[in-house]
N, C-alpha and C positions, 0 to 999 in steps of 0.2 A: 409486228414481228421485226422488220426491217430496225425498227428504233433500237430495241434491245441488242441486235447484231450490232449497230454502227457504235452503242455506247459500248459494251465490251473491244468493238476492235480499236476505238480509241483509247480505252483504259490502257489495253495492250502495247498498242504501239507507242503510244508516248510517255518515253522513260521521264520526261518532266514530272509526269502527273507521281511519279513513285515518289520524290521529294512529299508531295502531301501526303501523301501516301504515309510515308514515315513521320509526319508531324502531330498526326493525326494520332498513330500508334503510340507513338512515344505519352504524349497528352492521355489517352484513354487509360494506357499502364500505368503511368504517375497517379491518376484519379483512382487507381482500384487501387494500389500500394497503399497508398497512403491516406484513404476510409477503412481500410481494412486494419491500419494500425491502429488510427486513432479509435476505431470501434473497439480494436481489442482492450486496448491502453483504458476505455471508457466502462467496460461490462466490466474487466478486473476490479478497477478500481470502484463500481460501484457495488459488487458485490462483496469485497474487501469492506467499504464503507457500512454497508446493511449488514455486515459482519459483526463489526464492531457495535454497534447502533441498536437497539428498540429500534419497533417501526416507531410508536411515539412516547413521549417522554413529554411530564409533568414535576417542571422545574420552580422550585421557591429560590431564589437570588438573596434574600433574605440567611442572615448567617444564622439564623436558627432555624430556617427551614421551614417545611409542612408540620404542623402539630399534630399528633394523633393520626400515624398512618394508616391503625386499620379503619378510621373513618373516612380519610382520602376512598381508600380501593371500595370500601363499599359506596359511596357515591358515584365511582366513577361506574362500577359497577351497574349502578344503575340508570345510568344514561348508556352505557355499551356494551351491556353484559353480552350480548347477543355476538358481538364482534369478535372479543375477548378470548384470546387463547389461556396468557399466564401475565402476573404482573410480578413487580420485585419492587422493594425499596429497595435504596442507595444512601448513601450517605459521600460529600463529595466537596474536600478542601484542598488549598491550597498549600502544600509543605513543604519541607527540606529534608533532603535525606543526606546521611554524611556515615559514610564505612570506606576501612581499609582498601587501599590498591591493591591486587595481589602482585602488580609486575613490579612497582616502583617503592612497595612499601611507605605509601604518600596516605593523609586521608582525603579524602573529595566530598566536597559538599556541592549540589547542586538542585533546584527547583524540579519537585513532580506536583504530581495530580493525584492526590491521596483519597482512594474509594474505597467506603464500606461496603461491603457484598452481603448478602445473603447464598453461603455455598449451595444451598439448596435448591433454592429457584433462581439464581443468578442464569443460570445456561439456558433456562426455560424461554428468555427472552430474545437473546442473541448466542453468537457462538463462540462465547468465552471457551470450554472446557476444548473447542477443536485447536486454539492456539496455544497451549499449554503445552510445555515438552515430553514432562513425563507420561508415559503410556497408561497408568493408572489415573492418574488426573485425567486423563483423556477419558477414559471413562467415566469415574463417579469422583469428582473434585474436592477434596478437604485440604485444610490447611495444614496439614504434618508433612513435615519431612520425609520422604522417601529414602531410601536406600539407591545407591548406581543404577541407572539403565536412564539416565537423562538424556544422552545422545544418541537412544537406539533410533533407528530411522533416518539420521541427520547423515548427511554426504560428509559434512568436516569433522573431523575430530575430534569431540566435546572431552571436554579436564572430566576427573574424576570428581564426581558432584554426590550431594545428599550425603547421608550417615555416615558414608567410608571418609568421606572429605574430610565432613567435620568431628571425628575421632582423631583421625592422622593431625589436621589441625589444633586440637588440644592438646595433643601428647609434644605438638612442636612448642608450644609456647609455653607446655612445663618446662621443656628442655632447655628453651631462651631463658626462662627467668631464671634458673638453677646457674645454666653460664653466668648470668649478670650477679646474682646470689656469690659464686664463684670470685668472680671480679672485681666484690665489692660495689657495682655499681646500682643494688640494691641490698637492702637488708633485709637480715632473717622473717623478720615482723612483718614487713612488708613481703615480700614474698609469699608469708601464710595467708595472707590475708587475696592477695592475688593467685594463688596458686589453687584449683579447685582439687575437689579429695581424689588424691589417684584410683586406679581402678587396675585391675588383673587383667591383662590382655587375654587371659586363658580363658577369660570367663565370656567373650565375644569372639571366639575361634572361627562359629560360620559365618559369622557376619564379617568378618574380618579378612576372610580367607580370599587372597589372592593379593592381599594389598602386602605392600615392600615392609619388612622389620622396619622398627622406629631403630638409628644407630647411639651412639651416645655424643654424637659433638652436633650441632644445627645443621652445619655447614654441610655433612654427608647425606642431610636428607635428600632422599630419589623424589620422593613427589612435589615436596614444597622447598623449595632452595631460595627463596627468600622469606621474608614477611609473611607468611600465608599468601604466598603465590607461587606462579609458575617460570618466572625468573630466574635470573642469577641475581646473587645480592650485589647491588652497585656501589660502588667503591665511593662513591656520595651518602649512603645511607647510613644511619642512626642506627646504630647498634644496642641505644637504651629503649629503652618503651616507652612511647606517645602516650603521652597523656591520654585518658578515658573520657571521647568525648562529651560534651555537655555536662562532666563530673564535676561540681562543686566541693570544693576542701570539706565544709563540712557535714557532706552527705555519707554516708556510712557505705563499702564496698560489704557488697552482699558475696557470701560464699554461692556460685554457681556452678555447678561441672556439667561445662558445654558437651561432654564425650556421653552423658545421659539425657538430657534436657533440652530441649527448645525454648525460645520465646516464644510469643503469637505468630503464626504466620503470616507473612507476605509472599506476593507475589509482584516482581517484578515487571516491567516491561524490559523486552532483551536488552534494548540501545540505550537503557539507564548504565546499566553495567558492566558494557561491551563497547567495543569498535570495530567495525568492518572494514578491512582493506586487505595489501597484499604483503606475504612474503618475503623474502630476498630472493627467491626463485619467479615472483611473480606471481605467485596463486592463492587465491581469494580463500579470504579465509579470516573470523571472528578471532579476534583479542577481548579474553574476559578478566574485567577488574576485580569481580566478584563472581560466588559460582551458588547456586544452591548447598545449604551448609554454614554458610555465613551467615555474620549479625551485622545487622545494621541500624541506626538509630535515627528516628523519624520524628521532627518539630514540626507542631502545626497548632494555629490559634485554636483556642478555646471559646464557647458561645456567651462566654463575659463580657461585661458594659464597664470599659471597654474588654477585645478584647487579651488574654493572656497566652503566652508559647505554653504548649504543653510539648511535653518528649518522648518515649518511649522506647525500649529494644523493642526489634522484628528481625526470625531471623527468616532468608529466605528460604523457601521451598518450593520453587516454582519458578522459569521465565514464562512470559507472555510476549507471542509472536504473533502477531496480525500481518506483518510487512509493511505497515502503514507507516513512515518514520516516527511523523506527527505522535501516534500513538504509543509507537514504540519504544521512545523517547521521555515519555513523559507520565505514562498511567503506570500505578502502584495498587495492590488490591491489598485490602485487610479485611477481618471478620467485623462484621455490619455491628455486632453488639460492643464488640471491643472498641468502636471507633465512637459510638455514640457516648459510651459510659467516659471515655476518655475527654469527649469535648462535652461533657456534660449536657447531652440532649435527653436525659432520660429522670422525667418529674419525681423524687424521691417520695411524695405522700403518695402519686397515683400512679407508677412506676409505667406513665404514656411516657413513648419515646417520639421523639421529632427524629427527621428525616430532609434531606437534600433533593429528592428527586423521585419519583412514582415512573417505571418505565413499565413501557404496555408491550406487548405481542400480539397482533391480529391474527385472528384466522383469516387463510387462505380466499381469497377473492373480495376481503372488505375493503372499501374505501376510506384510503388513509383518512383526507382532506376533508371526509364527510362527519368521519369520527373526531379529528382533532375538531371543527368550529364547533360540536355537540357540547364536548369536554369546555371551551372556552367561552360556550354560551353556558355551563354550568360553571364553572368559576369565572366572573367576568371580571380584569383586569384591572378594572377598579375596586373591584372591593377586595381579589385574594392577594394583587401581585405576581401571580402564578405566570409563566412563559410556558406554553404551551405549544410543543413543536412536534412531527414528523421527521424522522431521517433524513428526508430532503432538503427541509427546512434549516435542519441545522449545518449540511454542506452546502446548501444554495449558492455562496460565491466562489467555492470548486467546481464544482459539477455546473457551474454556469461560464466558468471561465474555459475548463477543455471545451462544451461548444460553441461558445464563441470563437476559439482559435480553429475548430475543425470548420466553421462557416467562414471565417476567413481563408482557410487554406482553399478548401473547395475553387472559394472565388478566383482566388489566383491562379488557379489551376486552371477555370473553364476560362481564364481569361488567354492560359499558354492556349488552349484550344480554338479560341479564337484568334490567336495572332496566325495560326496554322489555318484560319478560313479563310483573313485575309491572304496567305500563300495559294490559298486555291482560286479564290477570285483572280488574282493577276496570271494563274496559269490560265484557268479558262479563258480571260478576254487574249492571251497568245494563243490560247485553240483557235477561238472563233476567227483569228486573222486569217491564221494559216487554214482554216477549213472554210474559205469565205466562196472555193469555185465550186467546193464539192456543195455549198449550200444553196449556192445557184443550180446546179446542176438537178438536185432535188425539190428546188422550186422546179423548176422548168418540167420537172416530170409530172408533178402534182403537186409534190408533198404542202401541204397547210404550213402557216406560219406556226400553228399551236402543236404540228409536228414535229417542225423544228426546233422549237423549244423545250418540249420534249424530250429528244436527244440529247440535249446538253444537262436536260436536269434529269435526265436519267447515268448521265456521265458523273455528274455531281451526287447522287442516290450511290451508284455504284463504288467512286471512291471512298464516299465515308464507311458504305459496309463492309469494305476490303479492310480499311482501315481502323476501324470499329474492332473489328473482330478479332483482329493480327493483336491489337492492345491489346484486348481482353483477352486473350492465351496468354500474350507476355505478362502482364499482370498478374494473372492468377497463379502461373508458375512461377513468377518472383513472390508472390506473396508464400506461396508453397514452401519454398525455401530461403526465403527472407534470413535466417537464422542460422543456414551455410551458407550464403551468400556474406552477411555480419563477418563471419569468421576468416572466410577470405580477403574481405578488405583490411581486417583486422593486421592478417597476417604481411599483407602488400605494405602496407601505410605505416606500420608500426604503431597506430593509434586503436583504441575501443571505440566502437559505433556503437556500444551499448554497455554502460558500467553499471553492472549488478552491485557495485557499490552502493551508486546514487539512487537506482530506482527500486532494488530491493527484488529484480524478478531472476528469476535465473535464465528465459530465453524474452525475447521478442515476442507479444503478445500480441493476437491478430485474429480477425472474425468476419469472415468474407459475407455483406451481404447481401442474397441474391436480387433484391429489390434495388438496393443501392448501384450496384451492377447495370441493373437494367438503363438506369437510368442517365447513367454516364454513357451507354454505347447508343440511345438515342438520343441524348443531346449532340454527341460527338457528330453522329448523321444529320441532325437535324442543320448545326451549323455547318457542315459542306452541301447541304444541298441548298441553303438561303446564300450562299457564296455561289453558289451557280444560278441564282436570279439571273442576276444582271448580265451577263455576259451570255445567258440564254435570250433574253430579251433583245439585247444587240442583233444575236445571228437571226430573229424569226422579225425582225423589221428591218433586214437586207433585201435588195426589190434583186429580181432575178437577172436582171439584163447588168445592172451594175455589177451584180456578184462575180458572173461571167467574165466580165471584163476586167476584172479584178487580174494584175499582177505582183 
């Protein structure tokens, strides 16, 4: 009992030991902060990714693909029926999409990742239909055009998108050609030929209803004041009509009236035809080049030897928001038949369609790893060419690189924890000096060297779990509010500690966990009490007469 008394009243009394004390805390709250981000930062992201993803997917690399996919699924079928939730074809090239700016009246051509879907069973697999905007997409997915309600649920302000958009939008670029008609800087002929057949406003009254009168000059249009955007017309800009991309002189201009009519639809990814930044006031918030409503036109090779650009209208119906950038940035969806017929995968005498990719959906509790080697001991790599991968498989140098940087931080971390054990070794060997008569004086009464050693490393037990514990409150309470805290340094520094620009989240993401926990408040302990080894050992091989004598 004596031991436990003398290590408390020395914890007490010696305000030295409060320095470890605090080295100690500070090191254990760094350890929990900063597992606790990276775990969140880690489960986001991989259920974002398993979001995105099939568990596994059966890839031909081949530009014509798997031949005959309902023989694929029935093979596969039967090596995993057992496993097997839902599968889907895909269909999956590389393209160019090129449509009007709304802000700049510019056009933008830039490289996506052009997928044919099956609307049907495409959600079966992953969670497409949950990253789609409109609310009925959300529920049962097809490629038409909606009507307004694109930004219901969205915190920012979404334009006026779907059928209202692209009515208001036809009626404006009657109204530009008739100026230009006007101006001379088109002809009659021309004009009829671009101008699609008018339509009675009275006759689309509810559909219509709420949106601003069309006026009779461009320039007073309320919703579109540029180009078919959201701008003002810039005093740089072309007031004739761009050229119809991809139009060849002697391709014939089809009568169309966008104000009834669709193309095929697409579905975007948002950060194709958007930017995220801020304000003039400073507040976060999407810039769209394009809105649902629009057309856009998609070039992509054909399954020719070699092969040829094919082209096509799409118009959108749809963004796709995963948060992923990668994603977000670069996938395009169209209908699975429209995409095959278009690159010519679909055999005219036996009307088999080729295919890009088989992706799979397991049931609950099956083994990925177990199922994929099955599939690739049934198509073997030499004979199909087939890649056969798992979700994890295909982010492996992501999800390998956050933990490798979270094993690196760790280390540096128990290593600040260690510099704070070295601070405790050289306080205790200053104990053991300064308590070198009282240690005499406890030999002389009885006490065992393995007593005295004892004391010190119950002094050393006692600081780290003073210390231990103090972190872990501060810890958990910083991670608690990690997110007011963000906002105060925000507000002091005048810098973001976390730009929802870059990373696509709206707070600091975190996931306290209680194993991880655990294990950082006994390491913490364990290196101050191996810090009080040695300087225990010092005090319990002082001989009693020397200690005494000790000044």
């Amino acid at each position: 009992m004596y031991k436990v008394l003398l290590s408390w009243r020395y914890l007490k009394s010696r305000y030295i030991a409060l320095a470890s004390i605090v080295s100690v805390t500070l090191g254990v709250a760094t350890l929990i902060v900063v597992n606790s981000v990276m775990a969140g930062f880690t489960v986001e992201m991989h259920d974002r990714l398993h979001g995105v993803l099939s568990d596994i997917i059966v890839r031909s690399h081949n530009l014509n693909g798997l031949p005959d996919s309902e023989w694929h699924m029935e093979e596969i079928r039967k090596v995993a029926g057992d496993d097997i939730e839902a599968m889907t074809a895909t269909v999956s090239v590389p393209a160019m999409i090129n449509f009007r700016d709304n802000i700049r009246g510019q056009w933008i051509t830039q490289p996506i990742n052009l997928i044919g879907i099956d609307a049907t069973t495409y959600s079966d697999v992953c969670e497409f239909e949950q990253h789609l905007l409109h609310p009925l997409n959300r529920e049962q997915f097809q490629f038409i055009l909606r009507e307004n309600d694109y930004g219901r649920g969205r915190k920012d302000k979404f334009p006026v998108a779907g059928w209202a958009r692209r009515r208001v939008a036809a009626q404006w670029e009657q109204r530009e050609i008739a100026d230009q008609v006007e101006n001379g800087d088109v002809t009659a002929n021309d004009a009829a030929l671009l101008t699609p057949p008018p339509f009675d406003l009275a006759d689309d009254s509810q559909t219509l209803a709420g949106l601003p009168a069309l006026p009779d000059s461009i320039e007073e249009l309320p919703e579109l004041q540029g180009p078919l955007g959201n701008g003002p017309r810039g005093a740089g800009q072309q007031d004739s009509l761009p050229a119809v991309p991809f139009q060849t002189d002697d391709a014939p201009l089809l009568t169309f009236d966008a104000t009834r009519e669709q193309h095929t639809g697409i579905v975007l990814g948002i950060s194709i035809c958007s930017l995220r930044g801020r304000d003039v006031q400073g507040d976060l918030m999407d810039y769209y080049f394009a809105l649902p409503g629009d057309d856009v036109k998609i070039t992509f090779p054909n399954t020719g030897q070699p092969p040829k650009a094919v082209s096509d209208s799409f118009t959108i119906v749809d963004f796709y928001e995963s948060e992923m950038s990668e994603y977000d940035s670069s996938f395009a969806f169209v209908p699975l038949s429209k995409l095959q017929n278009l690159r010519g995968m679909i055999t005219a005498e036996t009307g088999v369609a080729s295919v890009s990719a088989i992706q799979i959906k397991l049931r609950a509790g099956a083994d990925l790893n177990m199922v994929r080697d099955r599939l690739q001991a049934r198509f073997p790599l030499q004979q199909f060419g087939y890649q056969i991968q798992t979700w994890r498989d295909m982010q492996g140098p992501l999800l390998s690189a956050v933990q490798l940087e979270t094993t690196i931080l760790n280390i540096l971390l128990f290593l600040i924890i260690a510099v704070a054990g070295f601070g405790i070794l050289a306080t205790f060997f200053m104990i053991v000096v300064e308590k070198t008569r009282d240690v005499g004086i406890l030999k002389s009464l009885g006490a065992s060297s393995r007593g005295v050693m004892s004391i010190f490393l119950g002094y050393g037990l006692s600081l780290g779990i003073a210390g231990s514990l103090a972190g872990l409150a501060l810890g958990l309470l910083f991670v608690d509010q990690i997110n007011v805290v963000a906002g105060w340094i925000e507000k002091i520094t005048g810098q973001e500690v976390f730009d929802p620009t870059v990373y696509y989240f709206s707070e600091i993401p975190v996931v306290v966990n209680p194993l991880t926990c655990l294990w950082v408040v006994l390491g913490a302990v364990g290196i101050a009490v191996i810090a009080s080894v040695l300087p225990a050992r010092k005090a319990a091989k002082l001989h009693p007469v020397e200690a005494l004598r000790y000044e």
